[in-house]
MDTraj code that builds the backbone (N, CA, C; nanometers):
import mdtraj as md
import numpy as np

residues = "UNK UNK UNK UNK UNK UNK UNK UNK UNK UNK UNK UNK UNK UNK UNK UNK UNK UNK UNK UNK UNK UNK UNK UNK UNK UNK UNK UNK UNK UNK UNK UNK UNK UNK UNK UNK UNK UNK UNK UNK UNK UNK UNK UNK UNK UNK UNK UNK UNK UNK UNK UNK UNK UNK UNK UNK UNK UNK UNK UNK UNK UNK UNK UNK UNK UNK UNK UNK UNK UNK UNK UNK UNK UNK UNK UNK UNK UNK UNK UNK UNK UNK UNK UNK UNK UNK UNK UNK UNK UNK UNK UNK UNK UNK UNK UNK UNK UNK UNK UNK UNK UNK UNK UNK UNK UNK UNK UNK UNK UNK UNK UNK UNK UNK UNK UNK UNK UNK UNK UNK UNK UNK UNK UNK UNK UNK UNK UNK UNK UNK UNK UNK UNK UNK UNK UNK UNK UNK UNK UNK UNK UNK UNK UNK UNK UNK UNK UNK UNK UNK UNK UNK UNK UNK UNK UNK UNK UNK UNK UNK UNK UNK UNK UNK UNK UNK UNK UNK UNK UNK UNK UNK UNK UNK UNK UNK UNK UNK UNK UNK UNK UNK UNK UNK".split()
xyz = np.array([
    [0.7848, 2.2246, -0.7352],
    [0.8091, 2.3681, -0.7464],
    [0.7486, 2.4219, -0.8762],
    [0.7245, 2.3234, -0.9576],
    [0.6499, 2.3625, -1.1053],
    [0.5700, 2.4123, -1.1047],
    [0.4775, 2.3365, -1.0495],
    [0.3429, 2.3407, -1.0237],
    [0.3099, 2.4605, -0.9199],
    [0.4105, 2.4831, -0.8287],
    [0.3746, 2.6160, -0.7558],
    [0.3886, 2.6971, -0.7991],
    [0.4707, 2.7012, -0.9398],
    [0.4947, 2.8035, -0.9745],
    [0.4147, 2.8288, -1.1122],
    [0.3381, 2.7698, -1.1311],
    [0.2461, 2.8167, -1.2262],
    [0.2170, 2.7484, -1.3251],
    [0.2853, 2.5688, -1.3535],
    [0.3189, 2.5132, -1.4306],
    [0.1934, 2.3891, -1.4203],
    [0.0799, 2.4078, -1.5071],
    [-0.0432, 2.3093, -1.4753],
    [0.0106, 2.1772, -1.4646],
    [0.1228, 2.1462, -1.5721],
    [0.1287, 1.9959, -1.6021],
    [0.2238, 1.9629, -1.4528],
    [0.2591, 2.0691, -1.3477],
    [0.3578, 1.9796, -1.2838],
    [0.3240, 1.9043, -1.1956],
    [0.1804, 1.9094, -1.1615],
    [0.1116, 1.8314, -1.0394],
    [0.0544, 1.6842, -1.1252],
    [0.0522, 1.6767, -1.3116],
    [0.0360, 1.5444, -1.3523],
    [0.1673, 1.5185, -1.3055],
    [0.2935, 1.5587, -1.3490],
    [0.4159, 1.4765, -1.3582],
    [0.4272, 1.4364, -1.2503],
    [0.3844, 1.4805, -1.1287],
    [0.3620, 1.4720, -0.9531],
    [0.3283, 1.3258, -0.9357],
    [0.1866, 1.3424, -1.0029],
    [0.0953, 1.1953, -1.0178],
    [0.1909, 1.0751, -1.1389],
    [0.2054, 1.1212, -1.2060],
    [0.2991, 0.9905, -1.3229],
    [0.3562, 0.9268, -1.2483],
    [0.4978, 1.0142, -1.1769],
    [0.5755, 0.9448, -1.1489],
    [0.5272, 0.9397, -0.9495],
    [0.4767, 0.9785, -0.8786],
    [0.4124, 0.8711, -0.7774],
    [0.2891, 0.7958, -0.7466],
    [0.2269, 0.7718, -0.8328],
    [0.1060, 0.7030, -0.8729],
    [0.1113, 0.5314, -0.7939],
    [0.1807, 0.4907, -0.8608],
    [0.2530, 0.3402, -0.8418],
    [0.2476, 0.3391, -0.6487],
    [0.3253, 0.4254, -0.6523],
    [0.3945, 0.4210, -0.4963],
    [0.3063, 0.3973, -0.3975],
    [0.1968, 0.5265, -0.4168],
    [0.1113, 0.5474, -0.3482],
    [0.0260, 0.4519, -0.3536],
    [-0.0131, 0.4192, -0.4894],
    [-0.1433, 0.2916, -0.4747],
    [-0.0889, 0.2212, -0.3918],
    [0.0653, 0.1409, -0.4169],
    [0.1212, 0.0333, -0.3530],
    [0.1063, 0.0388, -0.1532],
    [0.1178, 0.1219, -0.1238],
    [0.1121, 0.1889, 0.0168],
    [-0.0395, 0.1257, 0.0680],
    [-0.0874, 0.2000, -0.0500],
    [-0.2364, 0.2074, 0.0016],
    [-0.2961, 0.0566, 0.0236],
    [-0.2507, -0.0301, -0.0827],
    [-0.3327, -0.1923, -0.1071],
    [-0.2372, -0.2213, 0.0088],
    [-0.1402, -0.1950, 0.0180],
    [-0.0935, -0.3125, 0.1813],
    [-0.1657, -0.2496, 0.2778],
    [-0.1996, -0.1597, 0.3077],
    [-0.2579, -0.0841, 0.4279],
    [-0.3912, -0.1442, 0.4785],
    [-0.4202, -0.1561, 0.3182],
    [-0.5992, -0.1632, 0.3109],
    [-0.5947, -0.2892, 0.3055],
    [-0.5498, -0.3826, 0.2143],
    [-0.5511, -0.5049, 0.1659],
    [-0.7072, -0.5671, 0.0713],
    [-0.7314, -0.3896, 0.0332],
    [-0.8336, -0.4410, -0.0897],
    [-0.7883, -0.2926, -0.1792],
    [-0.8057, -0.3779, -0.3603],
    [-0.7289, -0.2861, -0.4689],
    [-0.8378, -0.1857, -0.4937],
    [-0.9451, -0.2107, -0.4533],
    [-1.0788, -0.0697, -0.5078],
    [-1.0656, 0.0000, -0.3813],
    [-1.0527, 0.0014, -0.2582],
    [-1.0322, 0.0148, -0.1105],
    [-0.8777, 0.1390, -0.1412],
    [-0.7802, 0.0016, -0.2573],
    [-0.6488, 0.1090, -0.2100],
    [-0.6607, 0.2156, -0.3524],
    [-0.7044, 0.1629, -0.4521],
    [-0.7190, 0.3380, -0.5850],
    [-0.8011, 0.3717, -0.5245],
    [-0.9102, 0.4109, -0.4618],
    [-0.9928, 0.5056, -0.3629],
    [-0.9205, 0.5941, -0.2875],
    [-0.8223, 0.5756, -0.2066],
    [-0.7288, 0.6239, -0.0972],
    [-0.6490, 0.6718, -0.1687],
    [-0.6142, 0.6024, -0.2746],
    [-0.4934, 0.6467, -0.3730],
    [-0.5441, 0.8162, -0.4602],
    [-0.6348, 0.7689, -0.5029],
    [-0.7134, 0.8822, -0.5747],
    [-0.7206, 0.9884, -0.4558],
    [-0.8234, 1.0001, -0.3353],
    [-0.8382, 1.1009, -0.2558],
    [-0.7019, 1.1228, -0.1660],
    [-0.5672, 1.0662, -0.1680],
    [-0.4120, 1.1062, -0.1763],
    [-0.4045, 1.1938, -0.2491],
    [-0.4462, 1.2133, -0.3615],
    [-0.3231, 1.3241, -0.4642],
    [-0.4456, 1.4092, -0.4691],
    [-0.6159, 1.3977, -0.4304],
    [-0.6647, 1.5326, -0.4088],
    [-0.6283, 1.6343, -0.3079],
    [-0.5897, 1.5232, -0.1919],
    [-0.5483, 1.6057, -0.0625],
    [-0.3994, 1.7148, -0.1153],
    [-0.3252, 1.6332, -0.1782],
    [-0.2096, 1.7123, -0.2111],
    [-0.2204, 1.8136, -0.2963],
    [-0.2891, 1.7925, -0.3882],
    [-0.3412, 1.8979, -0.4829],
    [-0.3754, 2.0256, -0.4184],
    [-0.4662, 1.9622, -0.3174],
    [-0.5181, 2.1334, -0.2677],
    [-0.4414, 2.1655, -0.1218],
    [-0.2953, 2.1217, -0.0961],
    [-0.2383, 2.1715, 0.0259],
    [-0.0648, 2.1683, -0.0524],
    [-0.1136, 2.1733, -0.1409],
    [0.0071, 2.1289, -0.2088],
    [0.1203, 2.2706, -0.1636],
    [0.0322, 2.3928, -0.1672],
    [0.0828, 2.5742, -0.1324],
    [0.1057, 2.5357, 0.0212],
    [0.0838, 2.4629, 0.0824],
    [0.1616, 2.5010, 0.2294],
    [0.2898, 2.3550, 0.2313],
    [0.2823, 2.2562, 0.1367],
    [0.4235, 2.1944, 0.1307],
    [0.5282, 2.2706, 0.1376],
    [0.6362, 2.2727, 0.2572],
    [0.7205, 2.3808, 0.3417],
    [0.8773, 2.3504, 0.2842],
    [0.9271, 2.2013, 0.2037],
    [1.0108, 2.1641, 0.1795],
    [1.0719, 2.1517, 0.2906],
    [1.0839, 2.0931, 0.3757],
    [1.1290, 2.0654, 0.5470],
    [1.1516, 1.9173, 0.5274],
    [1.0932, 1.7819, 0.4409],
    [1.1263, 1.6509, 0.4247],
    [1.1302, 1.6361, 0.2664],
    [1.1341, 1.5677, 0.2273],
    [1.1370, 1.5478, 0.1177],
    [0.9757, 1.5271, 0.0386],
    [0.9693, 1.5144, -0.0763],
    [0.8183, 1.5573, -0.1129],
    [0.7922, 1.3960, -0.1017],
    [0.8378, 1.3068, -0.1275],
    [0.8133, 1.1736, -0.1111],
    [0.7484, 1.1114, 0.0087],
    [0.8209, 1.2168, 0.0971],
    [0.8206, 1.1439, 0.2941],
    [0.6879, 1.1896, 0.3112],
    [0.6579, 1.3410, 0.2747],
    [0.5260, 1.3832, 0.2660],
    [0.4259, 1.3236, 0.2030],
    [0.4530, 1.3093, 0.1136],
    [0.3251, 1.2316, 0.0075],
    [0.2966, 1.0934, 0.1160],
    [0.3654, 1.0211, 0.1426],
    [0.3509, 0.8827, 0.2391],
    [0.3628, 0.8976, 0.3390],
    [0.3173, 1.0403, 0.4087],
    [0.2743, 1.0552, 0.5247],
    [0.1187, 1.1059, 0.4969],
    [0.0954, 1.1296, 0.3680],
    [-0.0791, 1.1892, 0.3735],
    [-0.1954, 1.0493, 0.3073],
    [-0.1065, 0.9799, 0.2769],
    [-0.1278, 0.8473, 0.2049],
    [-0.1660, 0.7683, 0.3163],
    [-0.0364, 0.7323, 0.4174],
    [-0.0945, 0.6242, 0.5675],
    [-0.2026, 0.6772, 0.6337],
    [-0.2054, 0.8246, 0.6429],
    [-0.3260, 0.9097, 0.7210],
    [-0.4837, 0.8547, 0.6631],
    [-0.4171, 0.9276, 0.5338],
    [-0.6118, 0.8781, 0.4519],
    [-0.6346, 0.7497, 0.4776],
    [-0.5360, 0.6615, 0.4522],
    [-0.6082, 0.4944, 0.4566],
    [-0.6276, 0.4550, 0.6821],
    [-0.5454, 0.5325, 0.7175],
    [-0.5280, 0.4986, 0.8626],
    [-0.7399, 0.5843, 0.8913],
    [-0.7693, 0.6666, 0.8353],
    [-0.8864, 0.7668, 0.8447],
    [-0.9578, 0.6143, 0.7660],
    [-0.9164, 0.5799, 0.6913],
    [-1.0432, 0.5082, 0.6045],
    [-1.0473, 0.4060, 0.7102],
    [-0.9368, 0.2836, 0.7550],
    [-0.9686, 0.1942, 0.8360],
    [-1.0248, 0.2199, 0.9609],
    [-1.0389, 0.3181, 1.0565],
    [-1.1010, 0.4214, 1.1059],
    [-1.2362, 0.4072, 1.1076],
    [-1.3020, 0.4424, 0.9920],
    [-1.4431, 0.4771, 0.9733],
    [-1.5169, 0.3351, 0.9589],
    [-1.6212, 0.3829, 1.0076],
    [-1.7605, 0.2759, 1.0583],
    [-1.8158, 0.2411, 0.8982],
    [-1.7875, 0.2850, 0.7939],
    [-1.8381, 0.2499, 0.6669],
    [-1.7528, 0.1270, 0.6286],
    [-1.5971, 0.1408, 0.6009],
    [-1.5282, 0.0729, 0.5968],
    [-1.5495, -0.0539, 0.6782],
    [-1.5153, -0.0505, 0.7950],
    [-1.5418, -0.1478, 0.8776],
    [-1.6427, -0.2303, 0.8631],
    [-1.7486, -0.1928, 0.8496],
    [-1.8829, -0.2695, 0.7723],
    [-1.8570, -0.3055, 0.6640],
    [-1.7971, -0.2644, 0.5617],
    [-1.8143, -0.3141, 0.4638],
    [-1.7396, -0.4363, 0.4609],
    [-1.5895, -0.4142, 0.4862],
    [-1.4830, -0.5415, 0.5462],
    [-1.5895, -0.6433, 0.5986],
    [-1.6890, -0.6735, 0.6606],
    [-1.7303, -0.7988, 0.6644],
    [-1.8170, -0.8646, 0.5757],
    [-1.8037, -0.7604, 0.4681],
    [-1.9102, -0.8385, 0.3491],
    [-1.7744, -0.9083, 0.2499],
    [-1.7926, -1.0150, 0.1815],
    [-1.7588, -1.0718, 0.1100],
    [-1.8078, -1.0692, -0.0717],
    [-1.7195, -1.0086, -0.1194],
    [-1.7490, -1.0137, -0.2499],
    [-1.7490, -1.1799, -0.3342],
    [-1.8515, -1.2243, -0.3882],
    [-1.8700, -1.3099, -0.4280],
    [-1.8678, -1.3120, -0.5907],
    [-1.9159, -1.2433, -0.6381],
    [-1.8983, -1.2074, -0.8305],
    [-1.7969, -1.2687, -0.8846],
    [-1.6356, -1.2333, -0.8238],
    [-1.5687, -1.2995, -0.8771],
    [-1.5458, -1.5029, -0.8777],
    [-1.6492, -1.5209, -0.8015],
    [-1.6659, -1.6861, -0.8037],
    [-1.7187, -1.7525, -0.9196],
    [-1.8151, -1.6691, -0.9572],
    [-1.8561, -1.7038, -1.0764],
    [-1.8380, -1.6737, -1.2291],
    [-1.7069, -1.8241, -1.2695],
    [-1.6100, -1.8221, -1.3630],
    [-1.6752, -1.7923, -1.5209],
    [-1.5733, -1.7407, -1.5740],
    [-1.6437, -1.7289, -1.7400],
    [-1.6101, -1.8490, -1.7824],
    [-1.6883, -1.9064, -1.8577],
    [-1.5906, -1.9736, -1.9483],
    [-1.6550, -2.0090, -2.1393],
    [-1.5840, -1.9993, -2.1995],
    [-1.5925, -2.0584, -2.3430],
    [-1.6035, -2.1857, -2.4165],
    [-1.7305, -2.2637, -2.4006],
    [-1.6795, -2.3948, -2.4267],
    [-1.7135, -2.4150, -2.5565],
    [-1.6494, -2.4906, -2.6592],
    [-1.6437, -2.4696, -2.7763],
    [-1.5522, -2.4124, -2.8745],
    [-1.4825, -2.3739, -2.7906],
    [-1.3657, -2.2682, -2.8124],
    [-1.2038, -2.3180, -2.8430],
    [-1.1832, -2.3693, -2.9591],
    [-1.0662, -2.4470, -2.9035],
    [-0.9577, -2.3655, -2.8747],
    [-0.8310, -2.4142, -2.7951],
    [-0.7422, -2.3132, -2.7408],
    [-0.6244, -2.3793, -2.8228],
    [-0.5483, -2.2710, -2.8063],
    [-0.3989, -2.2733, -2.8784],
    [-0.2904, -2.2840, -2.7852],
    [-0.2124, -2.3600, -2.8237],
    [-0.0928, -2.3804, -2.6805],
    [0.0156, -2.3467, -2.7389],
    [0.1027, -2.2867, -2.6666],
    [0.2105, -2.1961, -2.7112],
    [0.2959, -2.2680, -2.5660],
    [0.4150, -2.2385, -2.6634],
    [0.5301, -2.2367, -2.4675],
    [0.5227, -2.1043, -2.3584],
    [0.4524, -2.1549, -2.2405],
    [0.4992, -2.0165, -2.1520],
    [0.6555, -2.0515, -2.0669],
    [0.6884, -1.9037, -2.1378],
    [0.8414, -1.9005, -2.0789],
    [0.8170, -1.8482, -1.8752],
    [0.6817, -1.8541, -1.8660],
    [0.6303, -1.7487, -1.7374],
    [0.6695, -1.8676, -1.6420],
    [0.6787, -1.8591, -1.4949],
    [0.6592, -1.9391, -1.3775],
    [0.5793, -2.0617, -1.3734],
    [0.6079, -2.2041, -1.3235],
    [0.5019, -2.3029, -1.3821],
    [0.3874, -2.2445, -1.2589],
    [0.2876, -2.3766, -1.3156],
    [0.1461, -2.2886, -1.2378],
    [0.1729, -2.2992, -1.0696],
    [0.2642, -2.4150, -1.0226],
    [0.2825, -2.4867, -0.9262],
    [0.3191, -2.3315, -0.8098],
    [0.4803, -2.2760, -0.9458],
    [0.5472, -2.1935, -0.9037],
    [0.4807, -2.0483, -0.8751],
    [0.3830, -2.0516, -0.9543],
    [0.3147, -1.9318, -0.9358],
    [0.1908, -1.9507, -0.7777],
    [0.1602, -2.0174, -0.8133],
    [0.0563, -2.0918, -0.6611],
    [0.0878, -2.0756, -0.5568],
    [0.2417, -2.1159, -0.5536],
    [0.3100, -2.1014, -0.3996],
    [0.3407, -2.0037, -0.3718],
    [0.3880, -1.8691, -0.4820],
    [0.4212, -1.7690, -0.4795],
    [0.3218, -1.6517, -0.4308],
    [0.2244, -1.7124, -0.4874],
    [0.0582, -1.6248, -0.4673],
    [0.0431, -1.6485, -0.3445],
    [0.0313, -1.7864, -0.2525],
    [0.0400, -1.8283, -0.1137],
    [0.1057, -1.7600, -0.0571],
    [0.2310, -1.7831, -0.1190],
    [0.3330, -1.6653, 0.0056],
    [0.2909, -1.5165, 0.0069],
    [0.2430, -1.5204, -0.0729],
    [0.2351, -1.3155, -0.1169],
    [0.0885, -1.2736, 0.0001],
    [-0.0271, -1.3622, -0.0045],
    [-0.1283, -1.4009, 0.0558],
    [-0.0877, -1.3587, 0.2230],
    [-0.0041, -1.5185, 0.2629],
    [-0.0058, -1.5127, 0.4101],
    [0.1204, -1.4007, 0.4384],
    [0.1542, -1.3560, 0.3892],
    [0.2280, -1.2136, 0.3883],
    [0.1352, -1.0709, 0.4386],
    [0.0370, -1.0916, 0.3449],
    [-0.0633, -1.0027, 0.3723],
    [-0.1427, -0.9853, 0.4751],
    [-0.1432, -1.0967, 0.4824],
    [-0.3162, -1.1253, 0.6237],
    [-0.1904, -1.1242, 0.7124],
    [-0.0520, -1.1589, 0.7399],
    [0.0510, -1.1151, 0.8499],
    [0.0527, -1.0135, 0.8816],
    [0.0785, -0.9181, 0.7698],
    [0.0713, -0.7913, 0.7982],
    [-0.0646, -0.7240, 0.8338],
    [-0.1895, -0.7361, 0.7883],
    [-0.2899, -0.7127, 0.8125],
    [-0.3299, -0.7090, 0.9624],
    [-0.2720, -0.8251, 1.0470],
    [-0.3096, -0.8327, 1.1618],
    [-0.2119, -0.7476, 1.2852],
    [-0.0979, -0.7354, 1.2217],
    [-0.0058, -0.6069, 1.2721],
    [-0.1522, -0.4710, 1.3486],
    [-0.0907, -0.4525, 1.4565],
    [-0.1451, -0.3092, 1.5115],
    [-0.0975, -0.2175, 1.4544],
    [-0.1960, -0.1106, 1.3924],
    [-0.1849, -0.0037, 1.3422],
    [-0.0674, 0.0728, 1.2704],
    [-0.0307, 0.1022, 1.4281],
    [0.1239, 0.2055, 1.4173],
    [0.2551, 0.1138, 1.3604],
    [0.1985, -0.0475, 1.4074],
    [0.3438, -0.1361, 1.3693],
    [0.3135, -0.2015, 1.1933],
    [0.2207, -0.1846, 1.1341],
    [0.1736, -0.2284, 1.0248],
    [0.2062, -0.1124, 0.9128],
    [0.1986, 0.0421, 0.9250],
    [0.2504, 0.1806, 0.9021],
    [0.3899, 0.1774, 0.8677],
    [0.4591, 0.1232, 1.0307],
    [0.5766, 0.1341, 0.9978],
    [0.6556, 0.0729, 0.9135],
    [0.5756, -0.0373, 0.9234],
    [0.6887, -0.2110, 0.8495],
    [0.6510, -0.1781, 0.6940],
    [0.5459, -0.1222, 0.6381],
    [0.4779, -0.0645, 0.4831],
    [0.5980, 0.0687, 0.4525],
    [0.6177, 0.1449, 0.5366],
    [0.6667, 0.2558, 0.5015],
    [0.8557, 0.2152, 0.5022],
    [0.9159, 0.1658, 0.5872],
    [1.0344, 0.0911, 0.5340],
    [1.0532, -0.0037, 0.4924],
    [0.9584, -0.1288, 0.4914],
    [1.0074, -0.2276, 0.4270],
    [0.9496, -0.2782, 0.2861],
    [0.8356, -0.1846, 0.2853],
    [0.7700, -0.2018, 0.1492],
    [0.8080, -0.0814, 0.0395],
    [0.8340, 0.0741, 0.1002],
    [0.8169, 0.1586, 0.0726],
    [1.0054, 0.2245, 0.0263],
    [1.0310, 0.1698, 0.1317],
    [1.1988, 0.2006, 0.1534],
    [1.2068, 0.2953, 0.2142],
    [1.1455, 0.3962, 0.3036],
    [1.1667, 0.5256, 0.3465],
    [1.2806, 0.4447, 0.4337],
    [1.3576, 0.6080, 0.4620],
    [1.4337, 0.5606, 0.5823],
    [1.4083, 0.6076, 0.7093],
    [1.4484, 0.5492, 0.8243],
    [1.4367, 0.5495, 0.9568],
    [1.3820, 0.7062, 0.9790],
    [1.4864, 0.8264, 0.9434],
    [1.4040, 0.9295, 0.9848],
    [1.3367, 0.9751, 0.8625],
    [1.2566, 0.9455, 0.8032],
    [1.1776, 0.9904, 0.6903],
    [1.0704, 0.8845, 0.7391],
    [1.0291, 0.8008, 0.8059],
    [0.9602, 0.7245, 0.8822],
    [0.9025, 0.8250, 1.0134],
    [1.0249, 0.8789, 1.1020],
    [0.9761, 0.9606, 1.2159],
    [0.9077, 1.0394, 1.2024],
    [0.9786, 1.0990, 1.0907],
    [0.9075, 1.2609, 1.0621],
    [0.6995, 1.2363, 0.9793],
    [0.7053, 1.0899, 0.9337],
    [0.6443, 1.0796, 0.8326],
    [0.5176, 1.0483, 0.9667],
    [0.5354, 1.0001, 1.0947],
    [0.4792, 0.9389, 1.1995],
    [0.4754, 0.9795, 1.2650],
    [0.5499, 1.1064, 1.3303],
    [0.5604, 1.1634, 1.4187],
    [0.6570, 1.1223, 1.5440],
    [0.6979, 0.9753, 1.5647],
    [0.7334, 0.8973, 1.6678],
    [0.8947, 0.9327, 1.6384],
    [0.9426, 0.9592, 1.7899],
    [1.0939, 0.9255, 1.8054],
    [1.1602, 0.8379, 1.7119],
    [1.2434, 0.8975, 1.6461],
    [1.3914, 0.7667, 1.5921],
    [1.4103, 0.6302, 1.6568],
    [1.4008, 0.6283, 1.8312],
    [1.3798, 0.5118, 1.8916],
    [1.2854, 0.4409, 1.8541],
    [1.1806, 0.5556, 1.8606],
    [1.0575, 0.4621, 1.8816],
    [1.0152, 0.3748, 1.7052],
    [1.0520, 0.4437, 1.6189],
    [1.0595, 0.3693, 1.4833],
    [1.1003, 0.2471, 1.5285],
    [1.2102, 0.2715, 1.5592],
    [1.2925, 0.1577, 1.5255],
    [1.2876, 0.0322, 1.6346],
    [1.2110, 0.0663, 1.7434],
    [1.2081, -0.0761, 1.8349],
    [1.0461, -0.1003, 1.8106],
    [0.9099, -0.0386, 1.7347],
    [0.8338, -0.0491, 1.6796],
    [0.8736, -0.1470, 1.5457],
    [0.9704, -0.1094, 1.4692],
    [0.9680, -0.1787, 1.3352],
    [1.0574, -0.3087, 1.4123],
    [1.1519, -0.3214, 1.4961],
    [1.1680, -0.4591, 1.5285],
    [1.1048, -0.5801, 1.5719],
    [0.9710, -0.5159, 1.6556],
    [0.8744, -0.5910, 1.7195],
    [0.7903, -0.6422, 1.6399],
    [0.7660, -0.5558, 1.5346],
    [0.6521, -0.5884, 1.3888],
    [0.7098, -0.7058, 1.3105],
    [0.8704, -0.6676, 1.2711],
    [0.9074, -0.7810, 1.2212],
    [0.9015, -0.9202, 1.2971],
    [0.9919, -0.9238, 1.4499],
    [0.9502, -1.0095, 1.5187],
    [0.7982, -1.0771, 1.4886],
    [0.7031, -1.0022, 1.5137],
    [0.5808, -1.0770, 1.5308],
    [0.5615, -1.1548, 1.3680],
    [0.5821, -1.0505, 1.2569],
    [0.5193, -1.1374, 1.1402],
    [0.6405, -1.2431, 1.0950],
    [0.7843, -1.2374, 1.1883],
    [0.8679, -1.3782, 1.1734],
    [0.8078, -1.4790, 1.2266],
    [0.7368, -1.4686, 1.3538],
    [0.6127, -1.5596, 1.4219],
    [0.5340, -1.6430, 1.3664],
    [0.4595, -1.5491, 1.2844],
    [0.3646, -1.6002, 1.2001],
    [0.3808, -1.6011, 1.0908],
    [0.4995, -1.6467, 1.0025],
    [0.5209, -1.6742, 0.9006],
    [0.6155, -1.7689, 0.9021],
    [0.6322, -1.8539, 1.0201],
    [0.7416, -1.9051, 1.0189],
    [0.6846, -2.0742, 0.9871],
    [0.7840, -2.0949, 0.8520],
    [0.6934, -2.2371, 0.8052],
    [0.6322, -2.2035, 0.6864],
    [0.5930, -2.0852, 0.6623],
    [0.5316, -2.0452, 0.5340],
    [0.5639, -2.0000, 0.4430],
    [0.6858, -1.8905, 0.4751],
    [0.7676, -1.8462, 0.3920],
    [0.9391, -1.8905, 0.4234],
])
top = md.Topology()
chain = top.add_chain()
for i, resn in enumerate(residues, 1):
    res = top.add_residue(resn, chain, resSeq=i)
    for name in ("N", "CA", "C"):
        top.add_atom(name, md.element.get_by_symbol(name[0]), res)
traj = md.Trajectory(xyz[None], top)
């Protein structure tokens, strides 16, 4: 309402505090981080300039992560994207390293590497689970179970019946209990 009302900084405070959210939306959707600040970024342009017909009818949140699944649902969509998804970035294979350099060892109070490995694994086949989710059931399971919306802040955010959320988000889970079963 700041910002509609004349207040420049209220569309940053807009971005501060849903910045996070939205990227987060976006990298599960997409399941690449330049793929999801791309989507993320052209998110808060879209809002920026429709921001005067936001009607206050859901909450500004439900809205924002309903223009967020659209753009990335539009990006996975397009024939650029899709092409590009079969190229493989390779750059990061080729490691830096310092030799000569002696290193300093300190205690890490952090996860051992073991713990972190398996954790990265799980986080991994989590992803490519969800990744292989159809569309509308991959949307939904991001928007409540990653996102927290609730059931009707999901409908409204999707358009689909209250039913249909909800025997959509059971089937999604079903399937990625399927294929995660043993892994996580």
């Amino acid at each position: 309402r700041a910002f509609l009302d004349g207040d420049r900084w209220g569309f940053d405070q807009l971005v501060l505090h849903f910045q996070d959210r939205v990227f987060n939306l976006c990298y599960r959707m997409l399941g690449d981080y330049d793929e999801a600040s791309d989507c993320a970024q052209e998110t808060f342009v879209k809002v920026y300039r429709s921001l005067g017909d936001f009607r206050f009818e859901a909450s500004f949140s439900t809205w924002l992560c309903t223009i967020a699944a659209n753009t990335c649902r539009n990006r996975l969509k397009s024939l650029e994207y899709r092409t590009q998804r079969k190229m493989e970035r390779i750059d990061h294979l080729a490691g830096q390293s310092n030799p000569g350099h002696a290193s300093l060892e300190l205690p890490d109070p952090a996860p051992s590497a073991l713990d972190r490995l398996t954790r990265q694994e799980q986080e991994a086949a989590l992803q490519q689970a969800i990744a292989t989710l159809a569309e509308d059931h991959r949307t939904i399971v991001i928007l409540r179970d990653i996102e927290g919306l609730s059931y009707e802040e999901i409908a409204k955010a999707t358009g689909y019946p209250l039913g249909t959320v909800k025997s959509k988000l059971a089937r999604a889970r079903q399937r990625l209990c399927e294929q995660l079963k043993g892994v996580i």
